[in-house]
N, C-alpha and C positions, 0 to 999 in steps of 0.2 A: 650152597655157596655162601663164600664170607660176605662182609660187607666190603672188602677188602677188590675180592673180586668183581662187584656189583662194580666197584667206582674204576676197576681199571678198564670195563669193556665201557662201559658209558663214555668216560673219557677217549679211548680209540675211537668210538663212534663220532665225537664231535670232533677230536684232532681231523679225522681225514676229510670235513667239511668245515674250514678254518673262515673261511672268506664267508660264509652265511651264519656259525656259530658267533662270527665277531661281530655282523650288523643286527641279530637278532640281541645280543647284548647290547649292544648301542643304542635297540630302542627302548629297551628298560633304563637305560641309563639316563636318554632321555625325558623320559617317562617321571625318573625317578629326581632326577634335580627340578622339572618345573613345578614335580608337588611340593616338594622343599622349600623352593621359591613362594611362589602360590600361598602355604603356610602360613610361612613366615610375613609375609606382603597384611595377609588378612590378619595375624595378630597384631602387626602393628597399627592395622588401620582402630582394631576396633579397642586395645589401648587408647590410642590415641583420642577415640571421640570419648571413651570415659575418661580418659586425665584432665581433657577438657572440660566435663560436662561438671567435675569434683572442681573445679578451679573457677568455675564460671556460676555455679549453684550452689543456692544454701544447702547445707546438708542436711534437713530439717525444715522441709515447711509450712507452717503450723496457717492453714487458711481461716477465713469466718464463718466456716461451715459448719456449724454446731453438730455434735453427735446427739449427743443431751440437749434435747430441746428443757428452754427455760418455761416454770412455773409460774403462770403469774399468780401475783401478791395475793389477790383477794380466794385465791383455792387456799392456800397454804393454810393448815391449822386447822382445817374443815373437815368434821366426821366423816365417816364415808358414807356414803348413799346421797351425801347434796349435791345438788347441782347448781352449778354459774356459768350465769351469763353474759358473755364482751360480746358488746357490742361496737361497731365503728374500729373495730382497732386493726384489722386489716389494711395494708396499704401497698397498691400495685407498683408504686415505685420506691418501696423500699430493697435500700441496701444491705446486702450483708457486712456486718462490719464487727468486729473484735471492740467494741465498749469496754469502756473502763481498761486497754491494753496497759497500764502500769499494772496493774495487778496479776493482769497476766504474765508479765515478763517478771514480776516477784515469785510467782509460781513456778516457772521454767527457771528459774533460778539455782532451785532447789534440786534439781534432775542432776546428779551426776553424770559428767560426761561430756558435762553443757560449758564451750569456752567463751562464746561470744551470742549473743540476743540483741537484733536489730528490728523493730520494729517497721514498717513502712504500708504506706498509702497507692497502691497503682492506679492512672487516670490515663484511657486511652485519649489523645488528641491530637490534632492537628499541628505540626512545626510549620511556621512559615516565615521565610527570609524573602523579603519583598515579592519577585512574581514566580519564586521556586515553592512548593508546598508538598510537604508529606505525610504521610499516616504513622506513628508511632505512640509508645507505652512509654509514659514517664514516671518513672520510680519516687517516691517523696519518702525521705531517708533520712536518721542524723548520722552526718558524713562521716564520725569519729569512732559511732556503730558499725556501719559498715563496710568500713577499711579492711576488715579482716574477713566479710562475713560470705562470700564468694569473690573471693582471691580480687575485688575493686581495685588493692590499692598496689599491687602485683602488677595490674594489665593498664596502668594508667602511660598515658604520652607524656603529660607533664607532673613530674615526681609531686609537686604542691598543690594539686587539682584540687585532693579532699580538703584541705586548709583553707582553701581559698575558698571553697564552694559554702564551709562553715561560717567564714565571713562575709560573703555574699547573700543575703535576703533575698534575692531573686536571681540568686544565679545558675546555671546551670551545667552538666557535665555531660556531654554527646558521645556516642560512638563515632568513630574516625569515617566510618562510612555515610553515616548519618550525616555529620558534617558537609561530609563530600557530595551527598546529593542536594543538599540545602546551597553549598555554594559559599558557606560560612566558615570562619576561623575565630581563631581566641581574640576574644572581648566586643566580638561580634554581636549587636543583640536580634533577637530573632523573636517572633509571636508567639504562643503557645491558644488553639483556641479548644477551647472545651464543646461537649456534645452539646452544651447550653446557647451555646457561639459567644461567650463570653473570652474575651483575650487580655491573655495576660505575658506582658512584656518582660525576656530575661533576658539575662546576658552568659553567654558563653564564655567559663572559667577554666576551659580545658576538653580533653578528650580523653577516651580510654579503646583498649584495641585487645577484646576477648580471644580472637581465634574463629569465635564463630561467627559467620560472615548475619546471619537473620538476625542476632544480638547487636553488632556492629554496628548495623543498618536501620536498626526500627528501636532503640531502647536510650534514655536517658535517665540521668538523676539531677531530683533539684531538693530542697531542702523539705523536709515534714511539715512544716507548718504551712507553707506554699502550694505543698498538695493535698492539704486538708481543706482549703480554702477551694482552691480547685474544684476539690468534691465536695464541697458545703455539705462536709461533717464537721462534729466537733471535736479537741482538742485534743480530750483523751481519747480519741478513736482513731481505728486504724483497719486497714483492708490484710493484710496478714502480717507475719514473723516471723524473720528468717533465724535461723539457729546455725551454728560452727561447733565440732563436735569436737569430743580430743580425738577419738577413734574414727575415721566415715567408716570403716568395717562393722562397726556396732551402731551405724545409724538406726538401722531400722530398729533396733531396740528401745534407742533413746526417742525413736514418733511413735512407739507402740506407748512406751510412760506419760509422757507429754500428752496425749490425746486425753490418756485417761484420768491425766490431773485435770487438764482446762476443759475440756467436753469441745473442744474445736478439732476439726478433722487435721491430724497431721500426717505427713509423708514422708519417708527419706527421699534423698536423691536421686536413689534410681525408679522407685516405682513412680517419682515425676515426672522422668526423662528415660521411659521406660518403651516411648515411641520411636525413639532416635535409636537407642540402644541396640532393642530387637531389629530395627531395619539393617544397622549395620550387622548384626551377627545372622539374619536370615544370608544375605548378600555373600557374606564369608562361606556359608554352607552350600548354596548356589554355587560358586566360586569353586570350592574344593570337588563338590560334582562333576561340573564341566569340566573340570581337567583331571580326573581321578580315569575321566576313558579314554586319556593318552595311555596310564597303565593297563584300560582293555586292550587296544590295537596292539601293542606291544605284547600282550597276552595271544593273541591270535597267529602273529608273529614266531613266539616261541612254538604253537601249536603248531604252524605250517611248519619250523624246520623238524620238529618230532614225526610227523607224518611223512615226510620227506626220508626219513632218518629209517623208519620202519619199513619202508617201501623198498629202498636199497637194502637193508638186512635180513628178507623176507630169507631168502636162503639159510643166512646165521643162526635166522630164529630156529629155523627145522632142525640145524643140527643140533642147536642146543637141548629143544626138546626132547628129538631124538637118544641127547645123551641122558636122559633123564633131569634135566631142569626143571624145575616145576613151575609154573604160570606165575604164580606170584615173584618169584625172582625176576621172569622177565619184565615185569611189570613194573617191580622195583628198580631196575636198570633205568629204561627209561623215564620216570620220573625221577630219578636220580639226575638223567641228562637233564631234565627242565631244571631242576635243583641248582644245578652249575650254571645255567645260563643265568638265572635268574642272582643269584650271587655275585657273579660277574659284572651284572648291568646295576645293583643297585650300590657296588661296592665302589663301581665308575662315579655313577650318578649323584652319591650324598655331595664326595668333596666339591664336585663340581657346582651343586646346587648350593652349597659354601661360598664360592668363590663368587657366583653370580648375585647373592646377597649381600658382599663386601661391597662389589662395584654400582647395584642399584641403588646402595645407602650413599653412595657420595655423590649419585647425582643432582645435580641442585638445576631450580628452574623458579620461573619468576612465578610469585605466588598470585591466587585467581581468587578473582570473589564471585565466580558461577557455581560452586559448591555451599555445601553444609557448614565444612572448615575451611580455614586461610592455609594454607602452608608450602612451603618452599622446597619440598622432598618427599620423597615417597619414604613412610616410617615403617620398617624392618625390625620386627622381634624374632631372631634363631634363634630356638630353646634345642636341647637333645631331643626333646619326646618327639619332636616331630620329623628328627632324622630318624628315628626309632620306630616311630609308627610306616613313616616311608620304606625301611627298608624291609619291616617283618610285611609289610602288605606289598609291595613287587615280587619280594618272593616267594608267597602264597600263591600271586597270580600267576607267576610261571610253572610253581608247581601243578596246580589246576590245571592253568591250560595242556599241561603234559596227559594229563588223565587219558582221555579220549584214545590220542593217539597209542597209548600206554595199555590198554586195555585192547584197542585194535590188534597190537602184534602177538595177543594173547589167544586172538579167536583162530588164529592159522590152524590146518591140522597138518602136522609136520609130514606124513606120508602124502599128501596131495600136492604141498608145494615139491617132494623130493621129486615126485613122480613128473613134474613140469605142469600138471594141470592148475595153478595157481601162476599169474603172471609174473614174470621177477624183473 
């Protein structure tokens, strides 16, 4: 038999079961738009937390972490086999800190690739606006540095923040959340008290509004020399360095150079924020899981009307063998039938899972600060591959599921059903 003939009896077989070949396509179809959907939903989600996490993050963060542990002086220059002795020079509260960071930042200097170097001070403390009080990380910055150096001067509320904050000695720049739990606005002054309980009074010279609601909410910047003081260091010292890259696709290249110049540990972007990342893409793969077994049920589906399909043609089958068919054509036929179903439901299914990502892109809603991110919509990336991948995988599982019953209409023996001893 042709192929020709394989697809005109298959087809006869489903025309004369119209009303069950067209709901068993309907649940591939459905099947095949919520993957679509689903997709698309989770590439935008997990775009969206890296565009933010690249706009919000140095690209490059060079901490006080020594790789290269430093020599001291009195070894230096000494034959081998002597020994020296420090004594007292261990210290339980000592901090880690980037010494002498101008030299550092003339060193990273030199790093092709490298557009902006911001050096800064972090000091957890206490905010307090009379009887409201919070916990957060204040950044000590030169403002002029790091305008550029995670999108600062991008996500500002008031355009003249970083200017002002330059001329300001004790000023400082809040998250809008942050604000908002303080109870404070601009020009507002507020405590800052150190683990020391030492308080130091600023003035609020503005806001900024990342996206990400924990940044928002627990993060400020006040000037470098401010937060030096803070953490009774000295002048030339500094707790890390942020870096801006021409490339962030060749970040991590530029913290592989950079470590190996300075002997400080550096990181790009994502192996920092490589907790947030992975959560979102584990989630997405979860996601595609749990709805990947709408296309089982609908696989099962098909299976039922194939079994269905063989149990009515039990007679057909006999003649056909009888006339010398041979198994594997009938075999062929019917996965052939799952072939068309299956065609049918995801050729329904793509545009449809189109159309239903047109309309969840324009739904808009009031943005919430109970999540990770701020946002006003749900963010939809449609690429083809993933109508692609949809549609070659619906119709694998129709094929598949045809199998079973496909091979069932194979094991008849055509003299048993002719003779009525097989049930029809």
């Amino acid at each position: 038999m042709t192929f020709f003939d394989h697809f005109r009896i298959a087809w006869v077989h489903l025309r004369e079961r119209q009303r069950q070949t067209v709901l068993t396509a309907l649940g591939v179809a459905v099947g095949s738009a919520m993957l679509v959907t689903t997709i698309s939903v989770t590439n935008g989600s997990s775009s969206n937390v890296v565009s933010k996490v690249i706009d919000t993050a140095p690209h490059v963060l060079v901490s006080a972490e020594r790789i290269e542990p430093i020599v001291p002086d009195n070894i230096i220059g000494y034959p081998s086999g002597t020994v020296s002795m420090v004594e007292k020079n261990v210290t339980v509260e000592a901090k880690e800190l980037i010494k002498n960071y101008p030299d550092v930042v003339e060193r990273i200097g030199r790093v092709p690739g490298v557009l902006s170097i911001s050096p800064f001070v972090l000091s957890r403390v206490i905010a307090r606006n009379k009887s409201r009080f919070t916990a957060c990380a204040v950044r000590g910055v030169t403002p002029l540095l790091e305008a550029d150096i995670a999108g600062l001067k991008k996500n500002l509320v008031d355009r003249n923040a970083l200017d002002e904050l330059a001329w300001t000695p004790n000023g400082i720049l809040v998250g809008n959340l942050l604000a908002k739990k303080l109870n404070a606005g601009y020009r507002d002054r507020i405590v800052l008290v150190t683990k020391n309980s030492e308080e130091y009074p600023v003035t609020i010279v503005g806001m900024f509004s990342s996206g990400f609601n924990a940044k928002d909410e627990r993060e400020a910047y006040v000037n470098l020399p401010l937060a030096q003081r803070m953490e009774g260091i000295a002048p030339n010292s500094a707790t890390g360095v942020g870096l801006r890259t021409a490339d962030v696709k060749r970040s991590g290249g530029v913290a592989v150079t950079v470590q190996r110049l300075t002997g400080y540990r550096s990181e790009s972007w994502d192996e920092t924020n490589r907790n947030v990342i992975d959560f979102y893409n584990r989630n997405a793969v979860i996601t595609l899981v749990l709805v990947g077994f709408v296309f089982v049920v609908a696989g099962l589906g098909v299976s039922s009307v194939m079994t269905t399909v063989v149990l009515q043609k039990v007679r057909d089958i006999a003649i056909l063998r009888s006339m010398g068919v041979q198994k594997g054509s009938i075999t062929r036929i019917f996965m052939l039938e799952g072939l068309m179903i299956g065609m049918l439901g995801v050729f329904i299914g793509s545009p449809v899972g189109h159309v239903i990502c047109h309309f969840v892109s324009l739904i808009r809603f009031e943005a919430s600060t109970a999540g990770v991110l701020r946002s006003d919509r749900i963010n939809i990336i449609e690429t083809p591959e993933a109508h692609i991948i949809v549609i070659v995988f619906g119709i694998l599982i129709a094929v598949i599921s045809s199998v079973m019953p496909a091979r069932k209409a194979t094991r008849y023996m055509p003299v048993s059903i002719l003779r009525g001893e097989v049930g029809v």
